[in-house]
N, C-alpha and C positions, 0 to 999 in steps of 0.2 A: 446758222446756215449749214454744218458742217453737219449736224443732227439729222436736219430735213435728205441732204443731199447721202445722208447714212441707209434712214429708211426707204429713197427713191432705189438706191442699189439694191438694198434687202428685195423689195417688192419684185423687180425687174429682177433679177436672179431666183427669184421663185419662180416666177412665172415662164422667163424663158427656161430654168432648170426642167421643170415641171413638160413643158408642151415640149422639149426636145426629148426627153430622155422618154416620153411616151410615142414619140416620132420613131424612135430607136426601138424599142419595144417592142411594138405592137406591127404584125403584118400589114401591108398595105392594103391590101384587101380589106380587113376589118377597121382601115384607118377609113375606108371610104363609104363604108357603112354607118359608122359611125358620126355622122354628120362633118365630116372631111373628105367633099367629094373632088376638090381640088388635089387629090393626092392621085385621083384616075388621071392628070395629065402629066403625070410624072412617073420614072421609073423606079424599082422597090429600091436602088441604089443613090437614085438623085434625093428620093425621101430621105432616107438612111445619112446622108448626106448634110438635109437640111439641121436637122434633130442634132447631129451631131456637132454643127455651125452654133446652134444654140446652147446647147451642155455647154462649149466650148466657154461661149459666151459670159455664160452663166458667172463661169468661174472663174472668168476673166473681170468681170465688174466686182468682184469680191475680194479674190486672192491677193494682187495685188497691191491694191488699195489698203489692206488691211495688215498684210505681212513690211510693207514700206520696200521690199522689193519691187526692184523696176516700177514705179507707180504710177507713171505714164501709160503703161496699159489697158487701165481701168478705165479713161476714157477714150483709149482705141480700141478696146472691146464695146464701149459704150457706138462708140461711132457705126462700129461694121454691125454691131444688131440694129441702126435705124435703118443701113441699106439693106440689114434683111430684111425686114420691114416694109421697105420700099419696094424690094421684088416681090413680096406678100400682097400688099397692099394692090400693084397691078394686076398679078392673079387672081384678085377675089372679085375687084369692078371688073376683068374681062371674061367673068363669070356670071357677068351678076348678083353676086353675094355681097352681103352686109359687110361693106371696108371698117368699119367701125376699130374692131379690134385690132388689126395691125397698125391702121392712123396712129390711135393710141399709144401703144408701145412704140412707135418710131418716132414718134412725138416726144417721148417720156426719154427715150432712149437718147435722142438728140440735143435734147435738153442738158441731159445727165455729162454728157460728152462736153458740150459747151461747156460747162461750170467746173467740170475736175481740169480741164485743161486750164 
């Protein structure tokens, strides 16, 4: 179990490393070109913001868990990305866009949270 719930971290720490740290990155403007049209009802600072929520995250379902420092973190980092997640998730149906992808990760995310705690 300890394997599976390795690789759930591993994935979910790409993934959100990945989509935040490109959050960070990349101007809003070209976030929203880029088939990220939900970032036109946010400001370049609240984006900058999210991205950053996520890196955060990131490195919070890894570092932790792995150093045996404070290790309780790892699933209250796991916890605060499903309610990012959750915020995602109603911006994308009050869009009309495919909820698919944040379900998912908030899903995985809450899961992961459940089992390290």
């Amino acid at each position: 179990m300890n394997v599976a719930l390795w690789v759930l971290q591993g994935f979910l720490a790409v993934a959100f490393g990945a989509a935040g740290a490109l959050k960070l990155v990349t101007p809003r403007q070209t976030l929203i070109q880029k088939k990220m049209g939900w970032a036109g009802d946010f400001s370049d600072g609240q984006v900058k913001l999210i991205g950053l929520a996520e890196v955060l995250g990131a490195i919070g379902l890894v570092v932790p868990w792995a150093t045996g420092i404070l290790p309780v973190l790892t699933p209250a980092a796991a916890l605060c990305l499903a309610v990012v997640m959750g915020g995602a998730l109603a911006v994308h149906l009050r869009r009309k866009e495919p909820p698919f992808p944040p379900l998912i990760l908030g899903i995985l995310s809450a899961a992961l949270a459940v089992f390290r705690f």
